[in-house]
C-alpha positions as CSV (number, residue, x, y, z in Angstrom):
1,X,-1.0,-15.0,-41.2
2,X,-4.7,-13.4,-41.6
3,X,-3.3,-9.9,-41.5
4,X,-4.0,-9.5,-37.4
5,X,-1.3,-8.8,-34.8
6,X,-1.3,-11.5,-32.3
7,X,-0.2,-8.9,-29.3
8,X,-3.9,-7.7,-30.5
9,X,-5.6,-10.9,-29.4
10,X,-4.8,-10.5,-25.8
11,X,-7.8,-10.6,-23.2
12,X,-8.8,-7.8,-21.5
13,X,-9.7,-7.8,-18.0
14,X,-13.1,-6.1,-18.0
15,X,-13.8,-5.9,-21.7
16,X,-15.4,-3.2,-23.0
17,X,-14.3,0.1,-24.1
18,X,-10.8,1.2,-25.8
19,X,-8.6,4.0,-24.4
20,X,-5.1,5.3,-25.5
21,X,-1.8,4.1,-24.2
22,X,0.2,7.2,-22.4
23,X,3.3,6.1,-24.4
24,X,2.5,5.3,-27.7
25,X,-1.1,6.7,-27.9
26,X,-1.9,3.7,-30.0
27,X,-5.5,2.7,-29.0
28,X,-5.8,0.0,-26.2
29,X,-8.4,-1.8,-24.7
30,X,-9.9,-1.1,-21.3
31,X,-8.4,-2.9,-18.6
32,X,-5.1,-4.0,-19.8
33,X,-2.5,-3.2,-16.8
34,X,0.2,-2.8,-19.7
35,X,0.1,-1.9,-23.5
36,X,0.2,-4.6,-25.6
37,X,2.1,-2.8,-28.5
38,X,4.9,-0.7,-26.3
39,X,4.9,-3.1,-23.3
40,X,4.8,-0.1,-20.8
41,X,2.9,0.0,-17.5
42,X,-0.9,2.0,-18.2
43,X,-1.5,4.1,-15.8
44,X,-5.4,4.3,-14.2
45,X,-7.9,7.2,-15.6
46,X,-8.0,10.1,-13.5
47,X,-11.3,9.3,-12.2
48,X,-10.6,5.7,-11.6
49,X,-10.7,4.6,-7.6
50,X,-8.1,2.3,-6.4
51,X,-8.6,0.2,-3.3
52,X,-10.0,1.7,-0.1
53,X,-6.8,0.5,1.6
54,X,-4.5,2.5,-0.8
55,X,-5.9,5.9,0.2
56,X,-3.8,7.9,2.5
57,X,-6.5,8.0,5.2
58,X,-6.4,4.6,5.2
59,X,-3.2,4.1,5.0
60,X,-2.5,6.6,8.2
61,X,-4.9,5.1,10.2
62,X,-3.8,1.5,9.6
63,X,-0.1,2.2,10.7
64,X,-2.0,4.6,13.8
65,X,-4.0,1.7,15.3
66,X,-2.3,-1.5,14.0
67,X,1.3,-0.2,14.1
68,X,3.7,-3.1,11.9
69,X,0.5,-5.1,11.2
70,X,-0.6,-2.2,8.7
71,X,3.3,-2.4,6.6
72,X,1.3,-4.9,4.1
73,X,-1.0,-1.9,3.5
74,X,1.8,0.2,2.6
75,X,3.8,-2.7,0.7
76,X,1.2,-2.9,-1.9
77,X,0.6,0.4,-2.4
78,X,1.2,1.5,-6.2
79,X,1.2,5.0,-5.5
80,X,4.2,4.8,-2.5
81,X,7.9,4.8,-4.1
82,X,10.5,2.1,-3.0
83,X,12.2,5.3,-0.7
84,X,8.6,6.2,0.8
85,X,8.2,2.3,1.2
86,X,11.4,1.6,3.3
87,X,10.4,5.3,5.1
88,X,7.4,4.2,6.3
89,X,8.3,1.0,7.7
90,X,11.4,2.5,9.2
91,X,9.6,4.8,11.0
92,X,6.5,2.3,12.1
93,X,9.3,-0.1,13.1
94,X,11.4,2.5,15.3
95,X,7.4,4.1,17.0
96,X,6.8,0.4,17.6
97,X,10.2,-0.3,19.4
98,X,9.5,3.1,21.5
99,X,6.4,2.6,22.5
100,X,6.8,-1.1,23.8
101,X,9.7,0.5,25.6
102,X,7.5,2.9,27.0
103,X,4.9,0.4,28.1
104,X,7.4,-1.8,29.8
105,X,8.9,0.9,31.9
106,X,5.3,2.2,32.6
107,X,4.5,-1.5,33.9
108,X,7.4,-1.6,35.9
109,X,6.8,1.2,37.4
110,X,3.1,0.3,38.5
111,X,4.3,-3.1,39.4
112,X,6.9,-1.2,42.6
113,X,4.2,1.2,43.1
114,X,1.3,-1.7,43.9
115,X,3.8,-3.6,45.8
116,X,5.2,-0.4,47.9
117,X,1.1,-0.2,48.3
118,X,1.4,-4.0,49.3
119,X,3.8,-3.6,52.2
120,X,1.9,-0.2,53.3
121,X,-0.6,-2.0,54.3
C-alpha cells in the first residue's frame, strides 16, 4: 500500500475546494453527497440553492394549479420528512376528490338548468 486511504480516492462531483464533514469534521472534498471517512449524509452550505422546484413557493404553487400532478415535486423534496410527505399527498388527494365532486354536481346542475331552459322555450 503507498500510504493513501483508498476511501480518499473517490471522485468528487464538482471538484474543487475541501470543506469539513458535520460529523466527523475530517476535511472533505466539495461535492461529495456523503463523507467518505464516516459514511454519513453531508448536508448543503447554508448558502447553497437547491432546485427551484424544492422551494416552498414552488412547491405551493405546483400542488395549487396542478393538484396530484405536482406530488412528484413534493416526493423528491430533501427538505420534506416522510410524515410531511404522506401529509401532503393526503391532503392533495382528498382537495382533488372534493373538488371533482364539486365540478360534477356543478355540471349536473347546469345540465337541468339548460334543459328546463330547453323546454321553456
Amino acid at each position: 500500500m503507498d500510504g493513501i486511504d483508498r476511501r480518499d480516492e473517490q471522485i468528487s462531483l464538482s471538484g474543487g475546494s475541501a470543506r469539513r464533514c458535520n460529523f466527523c469534521q475530517r476535511e472533505v472534498r466539495e461535492g461529495f453527497l456523503f463523507c467518505p471517512f464516516c459514511g454519513k449524509r453531508i448536508r448543503p452550505r447554508e448558502g447553497s440553492q437547491g432546485r427551484w422546484y424544492h422551494s416552498g413557493y414552488a412547491v405551493a404553487l405546483g400542488l395549487a394549479t396542478l393538484g396530484p400532478f405536482a406530488l412528484p415535486m413534493v416526493w423528491s423534496n430533501p427538505r420534506y420528512t416522510i410524515l410531511m410527505k404522506i401529509a401532503l399527498t393526503i391532503l392533495t388527494l382528498v382537495l382533488t376528490v372534493l373538488l371533482v365532486y364539486i365540478l360534477v354536481i356543478a355540471c349536473a346542475r347546469l345540465v337541468e338548468q339548460f334543459r328546463q331552459l330547453m323546454t321553456a322555450y
